[in-house]
C-alpha positions as YAML, in Angstrom:
chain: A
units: angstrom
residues:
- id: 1
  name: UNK
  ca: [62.74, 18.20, -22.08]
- id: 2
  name: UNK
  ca: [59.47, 19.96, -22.83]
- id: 3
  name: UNK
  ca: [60.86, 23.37, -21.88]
- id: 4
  name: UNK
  ca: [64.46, 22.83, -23.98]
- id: 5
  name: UNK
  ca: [61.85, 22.19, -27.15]
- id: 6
  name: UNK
  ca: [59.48, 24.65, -26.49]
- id: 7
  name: UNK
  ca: [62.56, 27.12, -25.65]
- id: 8
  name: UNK
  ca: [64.81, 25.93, -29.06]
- id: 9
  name: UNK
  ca: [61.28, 26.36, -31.16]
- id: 10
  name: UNK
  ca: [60.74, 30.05, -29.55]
- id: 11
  name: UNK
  ca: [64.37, 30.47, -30.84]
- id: 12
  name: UNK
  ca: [63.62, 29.27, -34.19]
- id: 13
  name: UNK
  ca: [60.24, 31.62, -34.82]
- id: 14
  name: UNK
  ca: [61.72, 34.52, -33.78]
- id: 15
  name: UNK
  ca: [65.36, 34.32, -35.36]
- id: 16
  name: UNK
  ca: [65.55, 31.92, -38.73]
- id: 17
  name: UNK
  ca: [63.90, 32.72, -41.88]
- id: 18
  name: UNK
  ca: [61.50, 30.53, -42.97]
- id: 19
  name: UNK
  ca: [62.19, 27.61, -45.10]
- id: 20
  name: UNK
  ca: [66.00, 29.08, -45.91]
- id: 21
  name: UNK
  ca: [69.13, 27.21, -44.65]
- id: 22
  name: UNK
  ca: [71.17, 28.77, -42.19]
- id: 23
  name: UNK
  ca: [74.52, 26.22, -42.44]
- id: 24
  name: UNK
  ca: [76.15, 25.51, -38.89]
- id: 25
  name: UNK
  ca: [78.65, 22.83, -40.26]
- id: 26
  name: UNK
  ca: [78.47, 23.30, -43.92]
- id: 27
  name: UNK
  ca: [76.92, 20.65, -45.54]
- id: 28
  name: UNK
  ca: [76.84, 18.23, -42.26]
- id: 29
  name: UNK
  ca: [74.38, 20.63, -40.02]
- id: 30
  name: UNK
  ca: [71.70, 23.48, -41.35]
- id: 31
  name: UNK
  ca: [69.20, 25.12, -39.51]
- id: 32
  name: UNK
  ca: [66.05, 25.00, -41.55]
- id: 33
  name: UNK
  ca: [62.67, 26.34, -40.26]
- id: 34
  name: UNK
  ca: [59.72, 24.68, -41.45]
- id: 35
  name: UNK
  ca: [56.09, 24.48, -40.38]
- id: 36
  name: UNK
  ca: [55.57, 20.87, -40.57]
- id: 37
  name: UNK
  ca: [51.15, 20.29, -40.88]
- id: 38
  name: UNK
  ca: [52.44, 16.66, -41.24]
- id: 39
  name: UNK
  ca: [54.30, 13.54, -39.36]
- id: 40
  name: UNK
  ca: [58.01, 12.32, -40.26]
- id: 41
  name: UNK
  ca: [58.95, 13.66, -44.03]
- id: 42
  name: UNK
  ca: [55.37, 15.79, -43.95]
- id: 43
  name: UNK
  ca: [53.61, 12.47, -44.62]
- id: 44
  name: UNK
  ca: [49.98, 12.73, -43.51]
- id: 45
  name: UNK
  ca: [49.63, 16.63, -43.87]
- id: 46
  name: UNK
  ca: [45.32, 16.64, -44.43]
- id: 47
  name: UNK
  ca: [44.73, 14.79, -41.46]
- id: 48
  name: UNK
  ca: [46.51, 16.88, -38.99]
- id: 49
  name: UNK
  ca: [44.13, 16.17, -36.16]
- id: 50
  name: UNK
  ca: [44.98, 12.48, -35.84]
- id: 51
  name: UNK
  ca: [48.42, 13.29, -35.04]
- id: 52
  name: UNK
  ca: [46.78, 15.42, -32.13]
- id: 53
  name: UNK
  ca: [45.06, 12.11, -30.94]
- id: 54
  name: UNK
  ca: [47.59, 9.77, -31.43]
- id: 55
  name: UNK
  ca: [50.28, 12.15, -30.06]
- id: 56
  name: UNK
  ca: [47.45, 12.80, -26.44]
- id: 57
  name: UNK
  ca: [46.90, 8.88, -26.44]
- id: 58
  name: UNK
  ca: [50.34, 8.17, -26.40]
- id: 59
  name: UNK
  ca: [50.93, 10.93, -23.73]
- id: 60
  name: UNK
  ca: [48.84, 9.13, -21.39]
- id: 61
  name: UNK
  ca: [49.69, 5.71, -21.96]
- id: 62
  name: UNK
  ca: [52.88, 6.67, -21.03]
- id: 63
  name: UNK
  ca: [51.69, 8.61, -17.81]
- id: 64
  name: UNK
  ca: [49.72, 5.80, -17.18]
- id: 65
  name: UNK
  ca: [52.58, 2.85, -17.29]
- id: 66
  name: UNK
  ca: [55.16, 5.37, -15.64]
- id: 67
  name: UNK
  ca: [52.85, 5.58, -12.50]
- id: 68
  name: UNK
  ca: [53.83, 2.38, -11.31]
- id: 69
  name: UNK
  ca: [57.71, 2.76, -11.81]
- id: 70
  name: UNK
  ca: [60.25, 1.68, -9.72]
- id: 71
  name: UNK
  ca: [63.41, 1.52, -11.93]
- id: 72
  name: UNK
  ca: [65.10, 4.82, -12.19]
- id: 73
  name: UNK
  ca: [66.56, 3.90, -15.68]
- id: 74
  name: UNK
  ca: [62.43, 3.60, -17.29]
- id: 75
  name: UNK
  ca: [61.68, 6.46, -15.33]
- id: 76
  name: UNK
  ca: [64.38, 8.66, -17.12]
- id: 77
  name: UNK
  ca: [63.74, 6.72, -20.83]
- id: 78
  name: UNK
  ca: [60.06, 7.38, -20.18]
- id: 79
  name: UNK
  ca: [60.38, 10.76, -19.48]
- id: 80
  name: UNK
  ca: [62.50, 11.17, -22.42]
- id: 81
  name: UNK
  ca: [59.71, 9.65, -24.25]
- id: 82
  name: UNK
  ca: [56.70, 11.79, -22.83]
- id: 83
  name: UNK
  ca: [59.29, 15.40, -23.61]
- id: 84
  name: UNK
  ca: [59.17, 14.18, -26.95]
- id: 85
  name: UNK
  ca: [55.58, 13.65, -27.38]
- id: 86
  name: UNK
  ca: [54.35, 16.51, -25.29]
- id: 87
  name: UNK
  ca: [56.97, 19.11, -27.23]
- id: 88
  name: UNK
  ca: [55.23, 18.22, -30.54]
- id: 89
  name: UNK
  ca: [51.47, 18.05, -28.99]
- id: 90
  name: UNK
  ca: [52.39, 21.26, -27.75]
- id: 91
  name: UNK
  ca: [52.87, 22.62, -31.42]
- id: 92
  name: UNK
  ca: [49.83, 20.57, -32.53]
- id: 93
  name: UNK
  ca: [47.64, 22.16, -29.77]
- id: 94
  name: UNK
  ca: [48.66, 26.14, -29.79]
- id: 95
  name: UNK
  ca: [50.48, 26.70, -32.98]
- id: 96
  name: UNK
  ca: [48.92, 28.16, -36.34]
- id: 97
  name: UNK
  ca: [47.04, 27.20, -37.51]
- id: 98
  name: UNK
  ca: [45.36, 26.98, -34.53]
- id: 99
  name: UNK
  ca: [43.66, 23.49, -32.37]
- id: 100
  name: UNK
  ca: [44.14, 21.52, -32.86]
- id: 101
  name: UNK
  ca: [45.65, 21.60, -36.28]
- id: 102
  name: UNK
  ca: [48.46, 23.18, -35.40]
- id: 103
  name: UNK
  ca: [52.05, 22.57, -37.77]
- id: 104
  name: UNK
  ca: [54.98, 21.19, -35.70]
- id: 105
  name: UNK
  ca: [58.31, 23.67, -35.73]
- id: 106
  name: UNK
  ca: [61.14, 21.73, -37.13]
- id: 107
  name: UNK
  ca: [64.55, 23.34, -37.30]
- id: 108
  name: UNK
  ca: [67.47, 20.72, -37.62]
- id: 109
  name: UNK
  ca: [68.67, 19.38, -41.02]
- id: 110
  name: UNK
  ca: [71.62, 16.82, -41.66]
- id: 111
  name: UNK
  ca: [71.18, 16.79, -45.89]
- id: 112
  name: UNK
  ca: [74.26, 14.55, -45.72]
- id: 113
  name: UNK
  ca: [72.34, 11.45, -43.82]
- id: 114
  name: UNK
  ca: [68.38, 12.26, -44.56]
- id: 115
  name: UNK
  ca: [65.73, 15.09, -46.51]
- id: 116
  name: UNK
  ca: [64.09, 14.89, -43.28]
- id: 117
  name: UNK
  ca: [63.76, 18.47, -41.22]
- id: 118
  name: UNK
  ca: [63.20, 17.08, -37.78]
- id: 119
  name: UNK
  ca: [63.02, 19.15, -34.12]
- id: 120
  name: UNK
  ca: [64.76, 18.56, -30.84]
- id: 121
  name: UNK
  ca: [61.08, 16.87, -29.90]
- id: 122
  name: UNK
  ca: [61.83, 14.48, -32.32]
- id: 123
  name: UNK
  ca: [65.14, 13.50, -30.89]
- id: 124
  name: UNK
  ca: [64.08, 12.93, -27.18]
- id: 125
  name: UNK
  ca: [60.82, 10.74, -29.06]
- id: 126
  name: UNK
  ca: [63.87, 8.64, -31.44]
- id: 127
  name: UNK
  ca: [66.09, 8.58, -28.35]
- id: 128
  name: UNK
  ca: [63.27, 7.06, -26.03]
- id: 129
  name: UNK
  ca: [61.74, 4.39, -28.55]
- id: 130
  name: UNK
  ca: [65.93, 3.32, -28.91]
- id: 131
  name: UNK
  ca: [65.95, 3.45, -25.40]
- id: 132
  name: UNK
  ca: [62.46, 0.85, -24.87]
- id: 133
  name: UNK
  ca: [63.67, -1.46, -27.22]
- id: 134
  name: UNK
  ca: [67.33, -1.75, -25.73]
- id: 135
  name: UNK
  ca: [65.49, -2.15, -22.34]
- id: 136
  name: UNK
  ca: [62.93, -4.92, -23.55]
- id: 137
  name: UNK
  ca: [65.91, -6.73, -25.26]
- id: 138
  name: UNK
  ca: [67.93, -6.95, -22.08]
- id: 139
  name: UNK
  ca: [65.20, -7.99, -20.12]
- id: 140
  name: UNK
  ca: [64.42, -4.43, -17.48]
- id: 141
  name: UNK
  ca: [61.27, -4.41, -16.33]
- id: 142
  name: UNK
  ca: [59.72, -1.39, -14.41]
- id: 143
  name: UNK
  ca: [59.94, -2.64, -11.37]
- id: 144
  name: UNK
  ca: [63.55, -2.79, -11.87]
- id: 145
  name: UNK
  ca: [64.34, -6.62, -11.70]
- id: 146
  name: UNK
  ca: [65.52, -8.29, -15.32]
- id: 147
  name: UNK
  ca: [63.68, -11.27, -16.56]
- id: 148
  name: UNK
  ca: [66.56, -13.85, -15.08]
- id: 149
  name: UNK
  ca: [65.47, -12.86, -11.83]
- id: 150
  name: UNK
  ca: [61.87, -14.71, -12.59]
- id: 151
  name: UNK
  ca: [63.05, -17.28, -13.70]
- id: 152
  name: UNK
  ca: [61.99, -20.32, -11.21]
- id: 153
  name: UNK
  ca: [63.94, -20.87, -8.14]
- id: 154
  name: UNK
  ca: [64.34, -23.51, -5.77]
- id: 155
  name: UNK
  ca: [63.63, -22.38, -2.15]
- id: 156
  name: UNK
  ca: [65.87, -23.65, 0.47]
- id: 157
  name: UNK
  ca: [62.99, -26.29, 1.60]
- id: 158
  name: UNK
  ca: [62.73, -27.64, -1.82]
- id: 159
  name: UNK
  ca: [66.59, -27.77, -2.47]
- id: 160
  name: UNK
  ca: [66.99, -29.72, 1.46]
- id: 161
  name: UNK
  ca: [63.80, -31.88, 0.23]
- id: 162
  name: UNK
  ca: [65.51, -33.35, -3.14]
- id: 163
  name: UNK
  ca: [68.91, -33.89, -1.27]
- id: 164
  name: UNK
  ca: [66.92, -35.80, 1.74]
- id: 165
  name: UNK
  ca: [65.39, -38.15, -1.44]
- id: 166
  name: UNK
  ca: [68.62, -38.38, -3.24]
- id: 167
  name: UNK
  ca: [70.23, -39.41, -0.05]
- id: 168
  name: UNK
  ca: [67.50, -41.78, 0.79]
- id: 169
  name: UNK
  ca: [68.02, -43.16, -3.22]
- id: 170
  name: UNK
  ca: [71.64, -43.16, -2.79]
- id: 171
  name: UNK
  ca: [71.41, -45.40, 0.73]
- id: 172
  name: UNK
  ca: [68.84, -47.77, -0.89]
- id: 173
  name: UNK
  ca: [71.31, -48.56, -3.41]
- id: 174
  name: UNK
  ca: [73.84, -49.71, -1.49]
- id: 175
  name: UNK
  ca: [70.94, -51.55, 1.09]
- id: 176
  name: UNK
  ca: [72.89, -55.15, 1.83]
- id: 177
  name: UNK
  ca: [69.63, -56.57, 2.04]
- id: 178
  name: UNK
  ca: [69.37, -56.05, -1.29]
- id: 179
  name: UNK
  ca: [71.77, -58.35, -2.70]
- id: 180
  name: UNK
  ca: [69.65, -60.40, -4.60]
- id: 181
  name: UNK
  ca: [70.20, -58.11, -7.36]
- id: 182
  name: UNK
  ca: [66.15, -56.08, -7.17]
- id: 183
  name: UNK
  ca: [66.46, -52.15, -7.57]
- id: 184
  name: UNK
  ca: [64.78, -50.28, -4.50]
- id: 185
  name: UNK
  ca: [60.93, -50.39, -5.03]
- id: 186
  name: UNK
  ca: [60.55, -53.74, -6.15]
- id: 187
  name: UNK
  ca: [59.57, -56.74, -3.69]
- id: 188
  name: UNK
  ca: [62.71, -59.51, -3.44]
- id: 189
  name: UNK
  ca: [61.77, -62.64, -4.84]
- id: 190
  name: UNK
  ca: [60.62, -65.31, -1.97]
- id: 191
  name: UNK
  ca: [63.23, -68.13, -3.93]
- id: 192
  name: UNK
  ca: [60.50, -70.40, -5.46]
...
């Protein structure tokens, strides 16, 4: 995922003009190259530098949880995730210009749906954070299991326990000594 960004932005730099559309589908898709100093619709563009942090922290926190992994469907949204983040670290990092202020390449531009200019970074980082939340909502965790399969379970001792005292309740019930009309538990009255 890293390499198809890095590869698409070498693409970009060396072939589009700058900041003049190059329509693929008319109106629906453009190629666009900008030099983008800021996050989503340039927002943030003096403080370049935090979106080097934030973009490194988030890298490893994602290392980090993906360590312990053991559902192959996280492991593929997570990686998704980390392209994403690493493609446009990568442009904050070693792009003019230069550390770690560097502007992000974007390329793609859909006028039709949004003014935003965004990169195939961006997609992998939009596709991932769709991905997490459609996870969370249906209950995956990373070790693979889904949240119904925590839910509290009787073991086969505990299940042969209850039936052996509903048995037991069921018996005492129907006790003949008990026809003086007393539920189980309570002492039969001597007569007086």
């Amino acid at each position: 995922m890293l390499a198809a960004d890095q590869f698409v932005k070498y693409l970009t730099t060396e072939n589009l003009p700058l900041q003049e559309p190059v329509p693929v589908l008319g109106e629906f898709l453009q190629l666009y190259y900008v030099r983008n100093p800021g996050a989503a619709f340039s927002l943030g563009s003096d403080v370049t530098w935090i979106f080097t942090i934030a973009l490194a922290v988030v890298a490893c926190v994602i290392m980090w949880k993906a360590s312990g992994l053991r559902s192959r469907l996280w492991a593929v949204v997570l990686g998704c995730l980390l392209g994403g983040v690493l493609g446009n670290l990568t442009d904050r990092l070693f792009r003019d210009p230069g550390f770690p202020m560097g502007h992000v390449v974007d390329m793609i531009s859909m006028p039709w749906m949004m003014p935003a200019i965004f990169n195939v970074a961006d997609i992998f980082i939009v596709t991932g954070m769709i991905s997490v939340a459609l996870l969370v909502v249906f209950g995956l965790r990373f070790d693979g299991t889904r949240d119904r399969d925590h839910a509290p379970v009787e073991t086969d001792e505990e299940a042969e326990a209850a039936a052996v005292i509903a048995d037991a309740e069921a018996a005492a019930d129907t006790d003949p000594s008990r026809l003086d009309g007393t539920t189980p538990g309570t002492p039969a009255s001597d007569g007086r």
